[in-house]
N, C-alpha and C positions, 0 to 999 in steps of 0.2 A: 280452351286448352284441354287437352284428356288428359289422363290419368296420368299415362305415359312421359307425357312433355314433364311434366308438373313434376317428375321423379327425376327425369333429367337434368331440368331445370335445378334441382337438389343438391343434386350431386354434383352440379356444375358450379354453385357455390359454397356446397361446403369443400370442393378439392381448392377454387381462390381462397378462402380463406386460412386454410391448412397452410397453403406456398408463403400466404402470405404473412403468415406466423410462425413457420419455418422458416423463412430467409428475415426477418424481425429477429426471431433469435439467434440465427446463426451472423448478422453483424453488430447485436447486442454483445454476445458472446468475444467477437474479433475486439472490440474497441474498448470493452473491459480490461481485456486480456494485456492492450498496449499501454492503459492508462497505469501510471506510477499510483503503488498506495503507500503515501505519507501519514505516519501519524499524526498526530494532531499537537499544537504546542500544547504545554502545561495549562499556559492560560485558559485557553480555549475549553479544555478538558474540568477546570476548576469551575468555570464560570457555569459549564453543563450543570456540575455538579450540583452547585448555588441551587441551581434554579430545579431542579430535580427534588434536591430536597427539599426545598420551601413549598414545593406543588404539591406533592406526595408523603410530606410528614409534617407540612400545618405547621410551619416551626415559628414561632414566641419571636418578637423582635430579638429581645435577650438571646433565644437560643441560637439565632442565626451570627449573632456578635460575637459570639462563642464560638460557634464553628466557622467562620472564616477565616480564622488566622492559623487554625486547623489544616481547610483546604490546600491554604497558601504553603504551608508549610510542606505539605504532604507532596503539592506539586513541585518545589523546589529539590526532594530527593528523587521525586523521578525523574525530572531533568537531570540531574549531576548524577544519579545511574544510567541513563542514555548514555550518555556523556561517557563515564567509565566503560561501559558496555564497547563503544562504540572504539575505542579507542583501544582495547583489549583484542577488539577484533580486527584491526588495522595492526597493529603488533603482531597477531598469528600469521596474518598474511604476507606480513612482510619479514617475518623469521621463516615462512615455509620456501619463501620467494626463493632467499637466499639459500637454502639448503637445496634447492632444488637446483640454481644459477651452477653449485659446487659442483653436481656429480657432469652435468651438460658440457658436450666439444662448444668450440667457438662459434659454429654456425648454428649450432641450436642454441645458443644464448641469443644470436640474433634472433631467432625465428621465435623463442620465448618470450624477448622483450618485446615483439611483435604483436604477439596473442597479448600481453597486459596490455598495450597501448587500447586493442581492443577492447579487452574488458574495461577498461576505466571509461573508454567513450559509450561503451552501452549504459554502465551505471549514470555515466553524466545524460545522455539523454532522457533515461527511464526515470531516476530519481531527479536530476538539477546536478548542480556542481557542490554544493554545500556536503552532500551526503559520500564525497567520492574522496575525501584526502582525512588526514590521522588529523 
């Protein structure tokens, strides 16, 4: 091969490889982008925790006995602030709902409850049905 081909040949794979980590990211990117992001339960977040701290702070049998009922605890208000949160925010929506149904003619109350039906089926897709009623 000359010199020539050999450069060819270069450029011939580094533009494959480019495509191909270009369109790598760009349906990286697309399927992200559809995937719902759920928190995590309490538990799950508690148990990280456990095990985070015993890795990285060397904790004493005793001091792990000590801080568990800590965690426990800690995740218990942030579920029941979810909870509130979540529930606060199903209330704004459904008091804005209503103020807005007031000033609407009768055809655009249909065409309103229309768009909700929508939105409630995009959240039930994207989130689940759990994350979609008060």
């Amino acid at each position: 091969m000359n010199s020539l081909s050999k450069w060819k040949l270069g450029v011939y794979v580094l533009a494959i490889f480019l495509a191909g980590g270009g369109s790598g990211a760009l349906i990286a990117w697309q399927v992200c982008r559809r995937m719902p992001v759920t928190p995590l339960p309490p538990a799950e977040i508690g148990a990280r925790l456990r095990v985070r701290f015993q890795s990285r702070l060397a904790l004493t049998p005793d001091q792990a006995q000590k801080i568990d009922p800590m965690i426990d605890q800690g995740m218990h208000r942030v579920e029941a602030i979810r909870k509130e949160t979540a529930s606060q925010v199903f209330a704004n929506v459904t008091t804005l709902h209503e103020q807005v149904l007031a000033v609407l003619t009768p055809e655009q109350k249909v065409k309103f409850e229309e768009l909700e039906r929508e939105r409630r089926e995009h959240l039930r897709q994207k989130f689940g049905p759990a994350t979609n009623s008060p």
